[in-house]
C-alpha positions, 0 to 999 in steps of 0.5 A: 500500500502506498504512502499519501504525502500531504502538502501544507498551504500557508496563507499568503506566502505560497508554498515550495511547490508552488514556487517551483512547480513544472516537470524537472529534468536537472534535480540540481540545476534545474531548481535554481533556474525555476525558482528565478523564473517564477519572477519574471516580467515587468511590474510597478513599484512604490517605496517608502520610508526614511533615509538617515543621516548615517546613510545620506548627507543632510540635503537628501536625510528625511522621508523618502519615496519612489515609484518606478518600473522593474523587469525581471528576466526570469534567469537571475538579472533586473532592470529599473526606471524610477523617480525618487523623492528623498526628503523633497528631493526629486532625482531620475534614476536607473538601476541594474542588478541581480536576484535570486529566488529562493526555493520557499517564494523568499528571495534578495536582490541587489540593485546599483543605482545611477547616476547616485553611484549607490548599492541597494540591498533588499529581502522579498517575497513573492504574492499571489503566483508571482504577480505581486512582490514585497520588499524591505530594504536591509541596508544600514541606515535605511528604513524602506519598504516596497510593493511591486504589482504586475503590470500585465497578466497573461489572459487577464482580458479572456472572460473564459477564466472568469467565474461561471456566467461571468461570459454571458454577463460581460456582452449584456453590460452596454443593454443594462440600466445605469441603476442596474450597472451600479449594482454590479459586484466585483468577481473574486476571480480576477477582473473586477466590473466596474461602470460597464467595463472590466479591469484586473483585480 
């Protein structure tokens, strides 16, 4: 008779398996380059937090803030764009680095930013089967969060996926009354609709 194995889900942080799912073919190496590519894509970002004068002259110690567009290329490099504002400060910058993947959806990246000559340092974790990403910063001196969203999402628009009935909702939406159109609630299942159109939750 054969051993069940059972498999624990925890809550937000997706499981091992779910990080690296997909049939292997090089237990060793194979790991490493499936857990990198479950980052892969485009997303956008905000940060917050504040910069010390430890870390930064005068001028630029305070709060800080950031939005910008990092790609990942599933292997182990990252690319950004990214206006900041550190302590009223506004500065255009671009970043390269790298990024590992942990096998448990954890993983740390380290990013040179120019033209400030800096090197940022930072811990994530990936949300939601890689479509979201948080992250701290672990450098002296620094007290910075981020959250990273995708920023396209494959068959997001294909109302096939939607939950059942969803399909045949969709195309009635221009036939409906405003009033009715107000009622309309949000599907748990990826797409919201919203005032007659559909956009990704």
């Amino acid at each position: 008779m054969g051993t069940k194995k059972y498999t624990k889900v925890w809550p937000l942080l997706p499981s091992a398996s779910a990080c690296t799912s997909g049939r292997r073919t090089h237990p060793q190496n194979d790991l490493l380059q499936k857990t990198n590519a479950t980052l892969q894509g485009s997303f956008g970002y905000t940060s917050t937090g504040t910069l010390l004068d430890t870390y930064v002259p005068p001028p630029f110690a305070g709060p800080f803030g950031e939005v910008g567009r990092q790609t990942f290329d599933g292997k182990s490099k990252t690319e950004a764009t990214a206006t900041l504002s550190a302590n009223g400060n506004i500065q255009q910058v671009t970043i390269e680095g790298t990024y590992k993947v942990n096998s448990d959806c954890t993983g740390s990246m380290t990013l040179n930013v120019s033209p400030l000559q800096a090197t940022v340092h930072a811990d994530f974790v990936i949300d939601r089967d890689g479509a979201e990403l948080r992250a701290i910063d672990t450098d002296s001196g620094v007290v910075e969060t981020r959250v990273y969203k995708k920023q396209f999402r494959e068959g997001r628009e294909d109302s096939s996926k939607l939950t059942p009935g969803a399909g045949q909702l969709l195309p009635s939406l221009p036939e409906l009354a405003p009033v009715q159109l107000s009622r309309i609630f949000q599907l748990r299942t990826g797409a919201c609709v919203l005032a007659s159109k559909t956009e990704a939750c």
